[in-house]
C-alpha positions in Angstrom: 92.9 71.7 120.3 92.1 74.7 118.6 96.1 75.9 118.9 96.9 72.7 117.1 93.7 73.4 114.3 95.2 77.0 113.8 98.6 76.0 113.6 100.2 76.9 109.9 103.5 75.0 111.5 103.9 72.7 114.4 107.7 72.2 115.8 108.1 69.4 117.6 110.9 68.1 120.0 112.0 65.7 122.7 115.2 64.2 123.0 115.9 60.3 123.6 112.7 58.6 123.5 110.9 61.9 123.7 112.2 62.1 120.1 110.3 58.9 119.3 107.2 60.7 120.1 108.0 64.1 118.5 108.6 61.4 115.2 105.1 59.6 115.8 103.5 63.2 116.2 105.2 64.5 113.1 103.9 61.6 110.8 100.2 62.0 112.5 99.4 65.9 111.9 101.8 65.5 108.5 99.2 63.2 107.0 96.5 65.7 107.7 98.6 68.2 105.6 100.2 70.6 108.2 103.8 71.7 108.3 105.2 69.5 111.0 108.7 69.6 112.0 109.9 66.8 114.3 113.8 67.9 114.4 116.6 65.7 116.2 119.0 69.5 116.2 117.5 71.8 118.2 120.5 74.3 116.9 118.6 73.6 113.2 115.0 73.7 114.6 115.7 76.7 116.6 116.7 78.1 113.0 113.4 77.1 111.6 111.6 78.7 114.4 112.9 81.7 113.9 111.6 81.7 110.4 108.3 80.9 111.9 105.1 81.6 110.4 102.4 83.8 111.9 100.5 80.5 113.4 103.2 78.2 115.1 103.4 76.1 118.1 105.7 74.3 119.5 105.3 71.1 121.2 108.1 70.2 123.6 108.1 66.6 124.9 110.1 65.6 128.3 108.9 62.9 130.4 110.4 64.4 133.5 109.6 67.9 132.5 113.0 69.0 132.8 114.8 68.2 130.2 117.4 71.2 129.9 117.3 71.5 125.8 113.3 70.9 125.8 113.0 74.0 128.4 115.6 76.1 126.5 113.6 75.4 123.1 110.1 76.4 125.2 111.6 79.3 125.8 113.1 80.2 123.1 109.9 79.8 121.2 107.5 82.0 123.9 110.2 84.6 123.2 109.4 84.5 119.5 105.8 84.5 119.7 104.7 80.7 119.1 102.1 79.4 121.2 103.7 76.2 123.5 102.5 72.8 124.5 104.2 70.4 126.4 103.6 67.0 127.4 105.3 65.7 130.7 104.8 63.0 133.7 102.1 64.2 136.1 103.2 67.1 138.9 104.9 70.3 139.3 107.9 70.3 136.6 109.5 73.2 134.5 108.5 72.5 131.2 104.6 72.3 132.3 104.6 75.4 134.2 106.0 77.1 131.2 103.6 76.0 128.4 100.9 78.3 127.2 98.7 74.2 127.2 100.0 71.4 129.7 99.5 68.1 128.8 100.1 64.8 130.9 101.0 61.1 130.7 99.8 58.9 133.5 102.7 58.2 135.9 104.7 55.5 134.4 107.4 54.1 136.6 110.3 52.4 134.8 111.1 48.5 135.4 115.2 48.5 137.0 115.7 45.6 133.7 114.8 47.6 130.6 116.1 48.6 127.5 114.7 51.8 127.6 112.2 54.2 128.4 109.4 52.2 127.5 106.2 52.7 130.4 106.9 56.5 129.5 107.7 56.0 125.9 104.3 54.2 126.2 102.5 56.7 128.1 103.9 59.7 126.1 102.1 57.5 123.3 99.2 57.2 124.6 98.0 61.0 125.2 99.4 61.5 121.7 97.0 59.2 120.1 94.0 60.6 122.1 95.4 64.3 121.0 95.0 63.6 117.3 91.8 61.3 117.4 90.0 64.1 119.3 91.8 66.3 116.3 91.2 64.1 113.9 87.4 63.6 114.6 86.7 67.3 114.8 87.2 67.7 111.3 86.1 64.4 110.3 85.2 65.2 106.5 88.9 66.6 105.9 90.4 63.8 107.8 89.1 61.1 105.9 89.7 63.1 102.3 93.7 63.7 103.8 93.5 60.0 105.1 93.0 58.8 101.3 95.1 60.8 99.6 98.3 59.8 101.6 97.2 56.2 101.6 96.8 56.3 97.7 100.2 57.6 97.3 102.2 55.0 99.8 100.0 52.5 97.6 101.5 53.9 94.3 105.4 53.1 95.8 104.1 50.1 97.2 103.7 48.8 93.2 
């Protein structure tokens, strides 16, 4: 937690549904007033990485954990000096054993008749939402206060 709290900038990536979640992460921790970049091109987001602030992190995102351009991004960002997190499926996978902070889904088999990757979508979701709650509550005080703000100026469009 504290990597996310110290964070000046948090890069996040996934691609496919991953991407979804890098989105959803992206809104959470922007709301709370940190520098979050959830960027589909990871030729543009390495660009922004290596403009990188003293306090980055990068968050890659791969269900399977070995997702070529996720791993490639990892790396790219240890070389640089940002702090890494992934989140992956349960087990011994690439991306995991590269991330300075290993997070996991439950196991979350797909159904042969689907649309897309929705047990892992929905377990990627999941561990997301417990990441920023247990954020979130930490600083309580400055939740709430960032919380308001945002939702007073969505209200202000909504007129």
């Amino acid at each position: 937690m504290s990597l996310l709290q110290q964070a000046e900038v948090i890069y996040v990536y996934g691609i496919g549904a991953s991407f979804i979640i890098a989105e959803d992460a992206a809104q959470k921790w922007l709301r709370l007033g940190k520098n979050v970049y959830a960027i589909s091109d990871r030729h543009l987001l390495a660009a922004a990485m290596a403009t990188k602030s003293e306090n980055a992190v990068f968050w890659g995102i791969s269900y399977s954990g070995e997702t070529g351009e996720v791993i490639q991004l990892t790396k790219r960002a240890k070389e640089h000096g940002i702090k890494t997190i992934s989140l992956t499926r349960p087990g011994n996978n690439k991306l995991s054993q590269l991330a300075d902070v290993s997070l996991f889904t439950s196991r979350a088999p797909e159904a042969t008749l689907r649309s897309a990757a929705t047990s892992s979508r929905f377990a990627q979701l999941f561990v997301l939402d417990i990441v920023f709650s247990v954020y979130a509550s930490a600083q309580h005080d400055l939740t709430v206060e960032q919380l308001a703000k945002t939702r007073q100026m969505i209200e202000v469009l909504n007129d």
